[in-house]
C-alpha positions in Angstrom: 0.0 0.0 0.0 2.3 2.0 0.8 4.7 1.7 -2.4 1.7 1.4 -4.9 -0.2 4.4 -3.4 -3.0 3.9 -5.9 -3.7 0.0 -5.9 -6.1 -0.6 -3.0 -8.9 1.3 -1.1 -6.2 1.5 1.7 -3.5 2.5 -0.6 -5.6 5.5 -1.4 -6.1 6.7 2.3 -2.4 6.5 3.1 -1.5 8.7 0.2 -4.5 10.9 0.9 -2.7 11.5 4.4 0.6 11.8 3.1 -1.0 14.6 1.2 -2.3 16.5 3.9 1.0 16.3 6.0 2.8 17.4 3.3 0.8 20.3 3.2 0.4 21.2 6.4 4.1 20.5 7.1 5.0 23.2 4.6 2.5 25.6 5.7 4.3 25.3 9.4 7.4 25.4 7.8 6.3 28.9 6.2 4.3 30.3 9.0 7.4 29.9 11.4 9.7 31.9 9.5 7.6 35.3 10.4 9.3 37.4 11.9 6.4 37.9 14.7 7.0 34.3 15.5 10.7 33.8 15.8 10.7 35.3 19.2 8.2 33.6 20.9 8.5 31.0 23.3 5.0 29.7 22.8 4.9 29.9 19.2 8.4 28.3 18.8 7.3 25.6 21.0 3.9 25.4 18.5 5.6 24.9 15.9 8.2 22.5 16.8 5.4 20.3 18.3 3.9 20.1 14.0 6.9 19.4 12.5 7.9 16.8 15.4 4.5 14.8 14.0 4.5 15.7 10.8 8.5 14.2 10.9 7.7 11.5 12.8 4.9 10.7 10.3 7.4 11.2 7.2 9.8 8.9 8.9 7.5 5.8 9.4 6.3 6.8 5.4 10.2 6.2 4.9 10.9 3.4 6.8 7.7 1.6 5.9 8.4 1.8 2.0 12.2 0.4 3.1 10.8 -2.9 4.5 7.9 -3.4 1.7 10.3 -2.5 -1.3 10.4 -5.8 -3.3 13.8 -4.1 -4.6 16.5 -2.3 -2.1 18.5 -1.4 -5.0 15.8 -0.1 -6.8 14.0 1.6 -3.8 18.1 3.0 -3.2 18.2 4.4 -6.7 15.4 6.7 -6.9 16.2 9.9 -6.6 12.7 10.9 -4.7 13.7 8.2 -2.1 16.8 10.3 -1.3 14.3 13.5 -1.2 12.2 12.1 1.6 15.3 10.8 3.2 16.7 14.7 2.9 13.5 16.1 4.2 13.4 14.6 7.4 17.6 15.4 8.2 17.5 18.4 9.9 15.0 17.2 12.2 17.0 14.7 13.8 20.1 16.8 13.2 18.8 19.2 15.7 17.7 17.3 17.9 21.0 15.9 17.8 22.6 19.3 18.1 20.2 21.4 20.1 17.9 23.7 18.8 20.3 26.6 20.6 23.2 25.4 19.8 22.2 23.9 15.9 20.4 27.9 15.1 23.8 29.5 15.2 25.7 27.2 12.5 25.9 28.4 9.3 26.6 24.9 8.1 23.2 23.9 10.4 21.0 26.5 8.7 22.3 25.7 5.1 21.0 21.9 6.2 17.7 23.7 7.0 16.6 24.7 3.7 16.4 20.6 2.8 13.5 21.0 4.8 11.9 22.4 1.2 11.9 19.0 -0.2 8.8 17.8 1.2 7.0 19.3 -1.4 8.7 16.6 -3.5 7.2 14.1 -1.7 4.0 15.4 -3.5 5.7 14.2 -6.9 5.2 10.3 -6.1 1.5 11.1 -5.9 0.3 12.9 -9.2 0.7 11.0 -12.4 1.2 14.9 -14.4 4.4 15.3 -12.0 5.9 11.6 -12.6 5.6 12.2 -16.3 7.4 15.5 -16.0 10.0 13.6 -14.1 10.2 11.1 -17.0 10.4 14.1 -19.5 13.9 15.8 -17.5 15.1 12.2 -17.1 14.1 11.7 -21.2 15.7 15.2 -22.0 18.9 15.2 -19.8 21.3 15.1 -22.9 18.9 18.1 -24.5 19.4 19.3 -21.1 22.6 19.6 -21.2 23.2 20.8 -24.4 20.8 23.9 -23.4 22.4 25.0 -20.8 25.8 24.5 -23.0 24.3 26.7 -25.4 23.2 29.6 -23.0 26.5 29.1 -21.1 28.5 29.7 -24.6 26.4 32.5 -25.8 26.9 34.3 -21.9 30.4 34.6 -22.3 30.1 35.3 -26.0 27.7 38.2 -26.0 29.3 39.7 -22.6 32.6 39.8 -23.8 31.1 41.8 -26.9 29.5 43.9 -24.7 32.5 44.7 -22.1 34.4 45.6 -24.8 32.0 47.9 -26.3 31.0 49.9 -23.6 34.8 49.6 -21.9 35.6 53.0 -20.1 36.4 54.0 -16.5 32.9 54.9 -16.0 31.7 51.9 -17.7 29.0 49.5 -15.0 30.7 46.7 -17.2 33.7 46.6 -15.1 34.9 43.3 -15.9 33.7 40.3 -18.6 32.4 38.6 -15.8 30.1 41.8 -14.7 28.7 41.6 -18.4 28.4 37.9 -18.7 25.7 38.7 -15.5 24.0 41.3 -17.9 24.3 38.6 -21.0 22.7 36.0 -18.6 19.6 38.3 -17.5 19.4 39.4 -21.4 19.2 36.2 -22.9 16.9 34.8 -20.3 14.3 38.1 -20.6 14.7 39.1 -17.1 16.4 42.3 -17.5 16.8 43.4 -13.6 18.1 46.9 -15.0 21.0 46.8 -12.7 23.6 46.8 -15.2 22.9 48.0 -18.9 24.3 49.6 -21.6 25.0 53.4 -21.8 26.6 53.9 -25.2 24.4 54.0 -28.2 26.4 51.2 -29.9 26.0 49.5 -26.5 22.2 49.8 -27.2 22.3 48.8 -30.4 24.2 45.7 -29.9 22.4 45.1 -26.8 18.9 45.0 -28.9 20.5 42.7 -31.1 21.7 40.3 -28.4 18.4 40.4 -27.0 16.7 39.3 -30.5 19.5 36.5 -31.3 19.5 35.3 -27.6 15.6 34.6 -28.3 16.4 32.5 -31.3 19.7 31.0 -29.7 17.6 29.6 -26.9 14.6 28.7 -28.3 16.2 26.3 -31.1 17.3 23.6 -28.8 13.9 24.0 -26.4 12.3 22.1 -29.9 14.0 19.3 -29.1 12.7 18.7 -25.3 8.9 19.8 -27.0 9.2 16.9 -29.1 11.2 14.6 -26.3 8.1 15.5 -23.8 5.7 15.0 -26.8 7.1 11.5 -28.0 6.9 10.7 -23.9 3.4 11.9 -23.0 1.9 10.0 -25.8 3.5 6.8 -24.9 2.4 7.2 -21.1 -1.2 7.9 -22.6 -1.1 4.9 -24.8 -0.1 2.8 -21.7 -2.5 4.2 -19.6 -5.5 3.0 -22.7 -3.3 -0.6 -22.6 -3.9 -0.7 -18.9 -7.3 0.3 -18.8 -8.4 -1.9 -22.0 -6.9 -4.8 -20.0 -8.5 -3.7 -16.8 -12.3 -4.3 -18.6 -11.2 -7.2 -20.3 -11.1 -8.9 -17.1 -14.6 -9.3 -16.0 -15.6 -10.5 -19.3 -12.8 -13.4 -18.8 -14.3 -13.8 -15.0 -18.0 -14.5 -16.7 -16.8 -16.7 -19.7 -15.6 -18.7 -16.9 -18.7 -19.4 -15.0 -20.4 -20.0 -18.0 
């Protein structure tokens, strides 16, 4: 039940739970970092009292799956395994520590943010996510050869740009301060920090901006039709499994006939 969340009645509940402490896990994990709660003693204790049980809940989850895995190396190389197992670290590491002594350790509060994966624990229960999770793990050569791409055409169009606008005045004091405006460029997000002065700047700037478009764009066809060639097997498998699902009480009354 607790590996095939949807395959019985109580399959279905236990997910259904697992839902809701994800949920309100993160919402605790949210609310606490108010600053109107950090301080108080009541509050604290409030919300270390939710994420003791919704921990303690993600750790039987965990430990549960581990003894009802047909496969250990399987259930070892999943990669949302090792997200519930990172989710439920810093828990123990505190309590370990001390919550005193653990708050004041950079390396402690760096642990902290690990905390954020439960809301990839939501992943093993919606079909959509799986299959996006099959797509990235379809794509990771496209993957790679997009970020390739953006990381060529970054150092490319900043070191055009530092050398157009170079001056002792210039914000581009360095290729590596205009690969950060080539990065924001070619992405679209233009924080308006750094930017052009010169008209040739501006010129080549607008041009960057167009090319970058086209220079990203052409290898994001490739994971369109990688996701495309995927979600139309899943949804062929899905009509195999459901075509052999109503087969099966035909067979059941053949037979008592």
């Amino acid at each position: 039940a607790v590996v095939s969340t949807q395959s019985t009645g109580p399959a279905r509940i236990w997910a259904t739970s697992n839902i809701f402490i994800i949920i309100i896990s993160v919402i605790n994990l949210i609310w606490e970092s108010l600053p109107r709660y950090r301080e108080e003693g009541a509050s604290v204790a409030a919300f270390f009292v939710v994420d003791t049980i919704c921990v303690s809940y993600f750790t039987l989850d965990l430990v549960l799956r581990i003894l009802s895995t047909p496969s250990f190396k399987t259930f070892v190389s999943n990669v949302l395994n090792w997200f519930d197992f990172l989710a439920i670290i810093p828990f123990y590491v505190e309590l370990l520590i001390g919550r005193e002594n653990a708050s004041g350790l950079a390396a402690f509060r760096i642990l902290r943010l690990f905390r954020i994966t439960r809301l990839f624990k939501l992943i093993r229960h919606s079909s959509r996510m799986m299959l996006m999770m099959e797509v990235v793990s379809n794509c990771l050569s496209e993957l790679v050869m997009l970020f390739l791409t953006w990381v060529m055409g970054t150092l490319i169009f900043g070191t055009i740009m530092f050398y157009v606008e170079e001056s002792p005045t210039s914000e581009f004091q360095s290729i590596l301060h205009s690969c950060w405006w080539a990065a924001v460029t070619m992405t679209t997000v233009g924080y308006g920090d750094v930017y052009p002065e010169t008209p040739l700047g501006q010129s080549i700037g607008s041009i960057i901006l167009f090319l970058s478009m086209i220079y990203i764009a052409l290898p994001m066809t490739l994971i369109v039709s990688k996701f495309s060639s995927t979600l139309a097997a899943h949804q062929e498998s899905n009509a195999e499994r459901r075509r052999k699902w109503k087969k099966i009480p035909s067979k059941s009354k053949a037979a008592l006939f």
